[in-house]
C-alpha positions as CSV (number, residue, x, y, z in Angstrom):
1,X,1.4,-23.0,19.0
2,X,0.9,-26.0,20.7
3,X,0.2,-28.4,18.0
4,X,2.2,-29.8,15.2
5,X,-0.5,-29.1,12.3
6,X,-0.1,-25.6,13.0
7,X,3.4,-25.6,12.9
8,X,3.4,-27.4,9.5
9,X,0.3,-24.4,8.4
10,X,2.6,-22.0,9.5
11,X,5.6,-23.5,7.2
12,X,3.3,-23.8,4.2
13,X,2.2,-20.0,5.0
14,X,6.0,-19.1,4.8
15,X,6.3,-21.4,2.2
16,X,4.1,-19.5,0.1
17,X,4.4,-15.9,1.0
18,X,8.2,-16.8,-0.4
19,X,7.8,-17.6,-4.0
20,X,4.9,-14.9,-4.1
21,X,5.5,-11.8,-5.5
22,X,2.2,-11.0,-4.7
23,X,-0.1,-11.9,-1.9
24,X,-4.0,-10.4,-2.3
25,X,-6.3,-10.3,0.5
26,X,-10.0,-10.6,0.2
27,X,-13.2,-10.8,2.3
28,X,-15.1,-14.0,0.8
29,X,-18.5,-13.8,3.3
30,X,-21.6,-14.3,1.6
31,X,-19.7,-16.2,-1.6
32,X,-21.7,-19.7,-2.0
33,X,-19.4,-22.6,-2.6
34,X,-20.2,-22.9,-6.3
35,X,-19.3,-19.1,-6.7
36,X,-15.8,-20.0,-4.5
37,X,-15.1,-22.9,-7.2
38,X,-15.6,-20.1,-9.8
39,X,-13.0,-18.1,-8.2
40,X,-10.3,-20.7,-7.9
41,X,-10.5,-21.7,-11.8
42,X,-10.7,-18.2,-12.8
43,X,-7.3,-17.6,-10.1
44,X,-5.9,-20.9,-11.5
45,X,-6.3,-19.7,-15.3
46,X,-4.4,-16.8,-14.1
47,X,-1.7,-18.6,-12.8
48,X,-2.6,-17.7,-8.7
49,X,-4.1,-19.9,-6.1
50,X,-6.5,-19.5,-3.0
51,X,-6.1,-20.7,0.4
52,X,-7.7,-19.4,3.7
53,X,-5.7,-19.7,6.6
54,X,-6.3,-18.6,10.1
55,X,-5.3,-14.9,10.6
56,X,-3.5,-15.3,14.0
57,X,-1.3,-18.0,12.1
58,X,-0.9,-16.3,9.0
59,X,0.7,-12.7,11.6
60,X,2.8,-15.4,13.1
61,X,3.9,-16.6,9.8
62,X,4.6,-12.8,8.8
63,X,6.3,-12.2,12.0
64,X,8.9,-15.0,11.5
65,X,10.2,-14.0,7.8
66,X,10.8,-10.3,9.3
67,X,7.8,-9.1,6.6
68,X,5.7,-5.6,7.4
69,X,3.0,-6.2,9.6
70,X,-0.5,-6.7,7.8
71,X,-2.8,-6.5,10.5
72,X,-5.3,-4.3,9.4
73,X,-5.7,-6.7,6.9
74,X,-6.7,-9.6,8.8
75,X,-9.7,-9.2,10.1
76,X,-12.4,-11.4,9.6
77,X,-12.5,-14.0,7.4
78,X,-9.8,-13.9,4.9
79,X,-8.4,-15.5,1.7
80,X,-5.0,-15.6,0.7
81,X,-4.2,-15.1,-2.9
82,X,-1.0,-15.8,-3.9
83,X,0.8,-15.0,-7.5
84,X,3.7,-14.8,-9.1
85,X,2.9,-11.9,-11.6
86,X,1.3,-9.1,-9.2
87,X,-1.0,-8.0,-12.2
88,X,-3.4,-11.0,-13.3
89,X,-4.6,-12.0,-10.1
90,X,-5.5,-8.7,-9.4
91,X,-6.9,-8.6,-12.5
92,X,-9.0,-11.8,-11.9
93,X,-10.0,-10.7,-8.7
94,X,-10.9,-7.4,-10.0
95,X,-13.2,-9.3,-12.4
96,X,-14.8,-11.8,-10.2
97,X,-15.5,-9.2,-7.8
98,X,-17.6,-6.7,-10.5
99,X,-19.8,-9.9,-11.2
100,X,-20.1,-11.2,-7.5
101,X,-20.3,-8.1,-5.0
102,X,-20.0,-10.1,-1.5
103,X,-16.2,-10.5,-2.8
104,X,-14.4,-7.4,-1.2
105,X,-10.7,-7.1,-1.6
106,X,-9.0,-6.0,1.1
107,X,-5.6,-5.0,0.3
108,X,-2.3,-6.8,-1.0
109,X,1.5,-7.5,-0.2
110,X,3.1,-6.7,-3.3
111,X,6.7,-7.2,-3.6
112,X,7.5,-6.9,0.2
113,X,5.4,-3.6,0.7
114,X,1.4,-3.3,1.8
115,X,-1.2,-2.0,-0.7
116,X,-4.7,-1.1,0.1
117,X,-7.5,-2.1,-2.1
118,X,-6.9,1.2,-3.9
119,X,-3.4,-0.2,-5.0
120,X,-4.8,-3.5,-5.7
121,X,-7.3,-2.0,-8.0
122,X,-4.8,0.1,-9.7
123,X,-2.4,-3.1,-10.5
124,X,-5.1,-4.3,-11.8
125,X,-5.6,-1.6,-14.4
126,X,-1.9,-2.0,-15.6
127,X,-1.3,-4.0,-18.7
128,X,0.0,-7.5,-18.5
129,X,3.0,-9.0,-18.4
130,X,2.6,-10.3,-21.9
131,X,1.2,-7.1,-23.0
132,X,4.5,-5.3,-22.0
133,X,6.5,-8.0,-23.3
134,X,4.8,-7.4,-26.6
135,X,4.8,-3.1,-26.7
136,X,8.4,-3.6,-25.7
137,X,9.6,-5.4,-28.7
138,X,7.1,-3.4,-30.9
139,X,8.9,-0.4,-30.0
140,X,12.3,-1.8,-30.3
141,X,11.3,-3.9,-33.9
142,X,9.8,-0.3,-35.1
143,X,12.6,1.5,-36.4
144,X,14.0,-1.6,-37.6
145,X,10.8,-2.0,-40.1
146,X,11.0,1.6,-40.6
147,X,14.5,1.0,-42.3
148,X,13.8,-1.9,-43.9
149,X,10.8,-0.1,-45.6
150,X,12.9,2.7,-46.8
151,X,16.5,1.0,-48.3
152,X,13.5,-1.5,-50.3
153,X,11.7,1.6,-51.4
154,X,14.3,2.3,-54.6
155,X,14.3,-1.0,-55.6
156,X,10.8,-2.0,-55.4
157,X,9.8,1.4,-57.4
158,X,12.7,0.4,-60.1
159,X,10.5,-2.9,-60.1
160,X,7.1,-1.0,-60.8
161,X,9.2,1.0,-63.8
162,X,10.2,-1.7,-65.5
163,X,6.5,-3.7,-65.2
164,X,5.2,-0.7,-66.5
165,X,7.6,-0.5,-69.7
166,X,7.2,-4.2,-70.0
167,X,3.4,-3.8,-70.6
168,X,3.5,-0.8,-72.4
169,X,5.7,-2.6,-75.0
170,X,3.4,-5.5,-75.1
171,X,0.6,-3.3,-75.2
172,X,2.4,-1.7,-78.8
């Protein structure tokens, strides 16, 4: 590395591949530059962002944090997608890519471990963070409603008794 903008793209590399739990690797050839402004708002709405680095600085950077190799996954032109949930940029990718074919995901770095583009395509099939969030406390809130449905049952029948007497002695 003999000049000090690598160094610095190198840093920024590291930089990123640190607070990303998940790093997605795609082949962007033949995407115009109005379909590559497409992609970064759809990433950005999913809370990721796109870079493209050079390949031979991006193994360096890899190198230096002690990470697993990812070498078949640089080849060629590549873009970086970094996240912090592993799920909707895979997800966004997954998407983009069904409408614009030339987009080929490669493969991932999920939480410190490779993924092919079969495991990215299967992350991208699990539900949300949100959505877990939300099944979670369904589940937990469920018995919860259960029991307040049943200790209001008695009282709320004794309340449709004694409407019922009330309007048949009206009624008379």
């Amino acid at each position: 590395m003999a000049t000090v903008t690598k160094q610095e793209t190198v840093a920024e590399i590291k930089e990123k591949l640190a607070s990303a739990q998940a790093v997605i690797m795609t082949d962007y050839r033949g995407l115009t530059v109005k379909e590559m402004q497409a992609l970064r708002v759809k990433l950005r709405e999913a809370g990721s962002e796109i870079h493209v680095y050079k390949n031979t600085l991006t193994e360096i950077a890899v190198r230096e944090m002690a990470l697993p190799s990812m070498g078949e996954l640089l080849s060629g032109p590549t873009a970086f997608v970094f996240g912090v949930d592993p799920v909707a940029p895979a997800k966004a990718l997954m998407d983009f890519a069904k409408e614009h074919k030339a987009l080929e995901v490669k493969g991932g770095f999920v939480e410190n471990r490779i993924v092919d583009a079969n495991g990215v395509k299967a992350i991208a099939s699990l539900p949300s963070r949100e959505q877990l969030v939300a099944q979670l406390l369904g589940t937990m809130l469920n018995p919860m409603s259960n029991l307040v449905r049943v200790l209001n049952g008695p009282a709320a029948a004794m309340a449709r008794v004694l409407n019922a007497i009330a309007e048949q002695k009206q009624a008379a």
